[in-house]
C-alpha positions in Angstrom: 0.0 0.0 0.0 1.2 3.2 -0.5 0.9 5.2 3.0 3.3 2.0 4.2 5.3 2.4 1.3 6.1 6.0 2.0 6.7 5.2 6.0 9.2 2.9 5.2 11.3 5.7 2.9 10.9 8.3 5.6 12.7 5.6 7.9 15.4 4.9 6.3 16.2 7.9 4.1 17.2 10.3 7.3 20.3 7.6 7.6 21.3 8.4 4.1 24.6 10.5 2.8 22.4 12.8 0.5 19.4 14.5 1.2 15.8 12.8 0.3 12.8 14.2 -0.7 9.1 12.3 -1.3 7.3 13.9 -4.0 3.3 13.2 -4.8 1.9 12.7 -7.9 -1.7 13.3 -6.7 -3.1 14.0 -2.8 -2.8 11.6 -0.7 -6.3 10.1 0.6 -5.1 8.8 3.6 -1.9 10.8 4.7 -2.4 9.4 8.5 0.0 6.5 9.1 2.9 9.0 7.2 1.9 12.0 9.6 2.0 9.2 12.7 5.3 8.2 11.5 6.8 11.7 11.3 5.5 12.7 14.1 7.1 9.4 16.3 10.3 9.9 14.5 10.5 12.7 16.1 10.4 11.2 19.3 13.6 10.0 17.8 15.6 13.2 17.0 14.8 13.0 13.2 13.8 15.0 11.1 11.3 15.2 8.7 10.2 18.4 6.9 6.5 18.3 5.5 6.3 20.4 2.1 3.4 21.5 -0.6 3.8 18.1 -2.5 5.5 15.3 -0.1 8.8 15.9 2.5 12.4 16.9 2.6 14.0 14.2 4.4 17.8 15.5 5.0 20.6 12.7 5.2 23.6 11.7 7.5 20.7 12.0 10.9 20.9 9.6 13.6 18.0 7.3 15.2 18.8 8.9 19.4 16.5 6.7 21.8 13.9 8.2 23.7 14.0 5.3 26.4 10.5 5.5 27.2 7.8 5.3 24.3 4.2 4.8 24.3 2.7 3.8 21.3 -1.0 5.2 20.2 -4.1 3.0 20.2 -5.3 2.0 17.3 -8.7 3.9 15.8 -9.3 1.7 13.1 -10.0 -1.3 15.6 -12.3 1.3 17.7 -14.2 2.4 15.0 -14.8 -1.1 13.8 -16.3 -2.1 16.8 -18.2 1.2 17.2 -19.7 0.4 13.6 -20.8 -3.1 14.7 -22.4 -1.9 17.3 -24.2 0.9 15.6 -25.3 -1.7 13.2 -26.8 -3.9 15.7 -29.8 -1.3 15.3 -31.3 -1.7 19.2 -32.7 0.6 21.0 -30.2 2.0 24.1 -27.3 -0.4 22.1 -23.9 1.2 22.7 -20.5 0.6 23.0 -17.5 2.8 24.8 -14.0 2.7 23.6 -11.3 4.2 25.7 -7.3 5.5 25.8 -7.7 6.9 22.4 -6.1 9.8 21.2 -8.0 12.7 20.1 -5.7 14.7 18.5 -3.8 11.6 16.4 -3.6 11.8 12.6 -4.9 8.3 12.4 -8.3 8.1 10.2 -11.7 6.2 11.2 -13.0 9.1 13.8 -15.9 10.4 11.7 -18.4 7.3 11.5 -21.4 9.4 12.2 -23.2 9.8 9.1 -22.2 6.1 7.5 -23.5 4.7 11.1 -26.4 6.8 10.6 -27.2 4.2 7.5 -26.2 1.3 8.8 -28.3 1.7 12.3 -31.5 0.5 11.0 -31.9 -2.6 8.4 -30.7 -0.7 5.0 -31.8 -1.8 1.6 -29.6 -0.1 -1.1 -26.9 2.5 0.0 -23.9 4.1 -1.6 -21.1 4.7 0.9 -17.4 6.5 0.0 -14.8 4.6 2.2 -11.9 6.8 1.2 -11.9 7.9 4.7 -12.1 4.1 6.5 -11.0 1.7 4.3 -10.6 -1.1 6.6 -14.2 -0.3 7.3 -15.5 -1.6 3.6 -15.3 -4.9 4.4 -17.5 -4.6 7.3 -19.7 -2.8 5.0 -20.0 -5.2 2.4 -20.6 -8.2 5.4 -23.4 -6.5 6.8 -25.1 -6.0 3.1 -24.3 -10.0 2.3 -26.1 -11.2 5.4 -29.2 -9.0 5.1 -29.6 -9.4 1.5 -29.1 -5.8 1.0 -27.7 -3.8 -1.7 -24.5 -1.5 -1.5 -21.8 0.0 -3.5 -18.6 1.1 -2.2 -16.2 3.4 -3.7 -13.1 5.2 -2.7 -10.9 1.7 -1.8 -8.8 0.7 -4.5 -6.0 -0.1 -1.8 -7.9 -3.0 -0.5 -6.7 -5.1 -3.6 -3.6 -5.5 -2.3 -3.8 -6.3 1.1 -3.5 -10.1 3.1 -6.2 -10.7 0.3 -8.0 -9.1 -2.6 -10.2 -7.8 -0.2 -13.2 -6.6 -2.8 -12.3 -9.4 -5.1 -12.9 -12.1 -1.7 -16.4 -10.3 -0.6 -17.4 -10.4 -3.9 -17.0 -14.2 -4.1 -19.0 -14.4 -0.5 -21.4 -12.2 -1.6 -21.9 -14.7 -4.7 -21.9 -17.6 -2.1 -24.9 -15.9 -0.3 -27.0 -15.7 -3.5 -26.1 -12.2 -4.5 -25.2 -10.7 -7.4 -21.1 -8.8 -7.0 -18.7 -7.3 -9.1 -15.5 -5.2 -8.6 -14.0 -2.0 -10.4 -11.3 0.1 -9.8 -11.9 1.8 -6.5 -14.8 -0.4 -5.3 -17.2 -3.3 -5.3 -21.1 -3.2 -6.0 -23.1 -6.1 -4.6 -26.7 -6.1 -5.5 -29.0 -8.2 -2.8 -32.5 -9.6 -3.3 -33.2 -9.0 0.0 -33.6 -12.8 0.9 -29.6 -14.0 1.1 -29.0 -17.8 0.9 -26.9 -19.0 3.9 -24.7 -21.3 2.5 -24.1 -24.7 4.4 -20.2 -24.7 3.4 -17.9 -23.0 5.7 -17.1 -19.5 3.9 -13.1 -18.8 3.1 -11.7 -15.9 4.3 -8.7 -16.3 2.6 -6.3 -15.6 5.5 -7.6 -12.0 5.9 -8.2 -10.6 9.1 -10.6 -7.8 8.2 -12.4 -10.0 6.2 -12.8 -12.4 8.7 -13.5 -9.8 11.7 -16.1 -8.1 9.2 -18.1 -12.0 8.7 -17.9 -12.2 12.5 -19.4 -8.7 13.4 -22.1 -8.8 10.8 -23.9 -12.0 12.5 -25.5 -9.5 14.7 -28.0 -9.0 11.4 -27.9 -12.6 10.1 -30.6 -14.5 10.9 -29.0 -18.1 10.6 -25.3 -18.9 11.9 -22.6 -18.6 9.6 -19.4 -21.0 9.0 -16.4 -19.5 8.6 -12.5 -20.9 7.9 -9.8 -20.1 9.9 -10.5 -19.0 13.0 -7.1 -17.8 13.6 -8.1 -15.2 10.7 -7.6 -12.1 12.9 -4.5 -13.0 15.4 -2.7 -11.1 12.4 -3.7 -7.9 13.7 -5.7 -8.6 16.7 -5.0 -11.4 18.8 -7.5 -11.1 21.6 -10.6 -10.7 19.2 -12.7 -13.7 19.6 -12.3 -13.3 23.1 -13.7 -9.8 23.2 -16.4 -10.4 20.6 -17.0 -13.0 23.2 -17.0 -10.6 26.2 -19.7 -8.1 24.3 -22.1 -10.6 23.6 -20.7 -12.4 20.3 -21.8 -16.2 20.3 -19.5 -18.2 18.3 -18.6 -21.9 18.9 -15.3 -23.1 17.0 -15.8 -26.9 15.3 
């Protein structure tokens, strides 16, 4: 992906002889995880010099520990959970996430007006993810179990993840008895309102959003759902079975 692409130069291009300097082509959608890593490099005693159209990266610096450091919590995990939850649609439902930083670069902190869609049973929406990518998957999940109708735009970087991401909930989606195709930026899935619940355990393809997203969106599905690989999310999350668990998640490994 390209955000962890460009992290990676601003990492190693301070130790350098010559000077470096990152140049965009276009705006960057989501310019969080570089800002992050700028801002703990400094931490560091490096330095990295924003500009119009990327940074100035100067050469010949050295890493200088800080001893103590205390890395941020993540917001994408928080907001997935505060998605789930605002998608459960009840009446008082609500979930509290705490120790995050509100002044972090990171994304996935303005969920209001997508959870506004997703609270009660939706039929046919249109959401931009630009601004939550992770979040698509989840998305897509909760339109496959419902039978609903959705088309997401704005995530072309999810084709190149752990997984094709689009290209995988398309072929669920499919598996439910819905109609799914990809483009560029996006996917489309087009529900008749009445999914199929397949009988076959449903491949996740080693992805941990993916599998996190199936898991989440039982709280709309009216049967149980098989998945594969229920290790799918110690990638990124170790404990997440246990706290899907812990808020009320049934699951029952076989």
């Amino acid at each position: 992906e390209g955000t962890q692409a460009i992290s990676a130069i601003m990492m190693f291009a301070p130790c350098l002889l010559a000077d470096s300097q990152i140049k965009f082509e276009s705006e960057l959608i989501d310019n969080g995880m570089a800002e992050l890593t700028r801002l703990s490099m400094e931490k560091f005693q490096m330095s990295v010099v924003p500009t119009e159209d990327g940074y100035f990266i100067p050469g010949r610096q050295y890493y200088q520990s800080p001893e103590e450091i205390r890395t941020e919590n993540d917001w994408g995990l928080a907001a997935m959970w505060i998605t789930a939850a605002a998608a459960s649609g009840h009446e008082g439902a609500g979930l509290s996430v705490d120790n995050l930083p509100k002044n972090s670069p990171q994304l996935y902190r303005d969920l209001d007006n997508i959870n506004a869609l997703i609270y009660h049973k939706f039929t046919d929406i249109t959401i931009d993810a630009s601004r939550m990518p992770n979040l698509a998957t989840l998305y897509a999940a909760l339109a496959i179990v419902q039978g609903a109708s959705i088309r997401i735009t704005g995530v072309p970087q999810l084709k190149v993840k752990e997984a094709d991401r689009l290209a995988v909930m398309a072929e669920i989606a499919r598996k439910f008895g819905q109609k799914a195709e990809t483009f560029y930026d996006g996917i489309q899935i087009t529900g008749n309102g009445l999914p199929f619940f397949p009988t076959e355990p449903v491949d996740c393809q080693g992805d941990p959003w993916v599998f996190m997203s199936m898991c989440l969106a039982c709280v709309k599905a009216d049967k149980p759902i098989l998945l594969m690989d229920e290790h799918g999310a110690e990638k990124i999350y170790r404990d997440f079975l246990e706290d899907f668990k812990n808020l009320g998640g049934m699951y029952q490994i076989i």
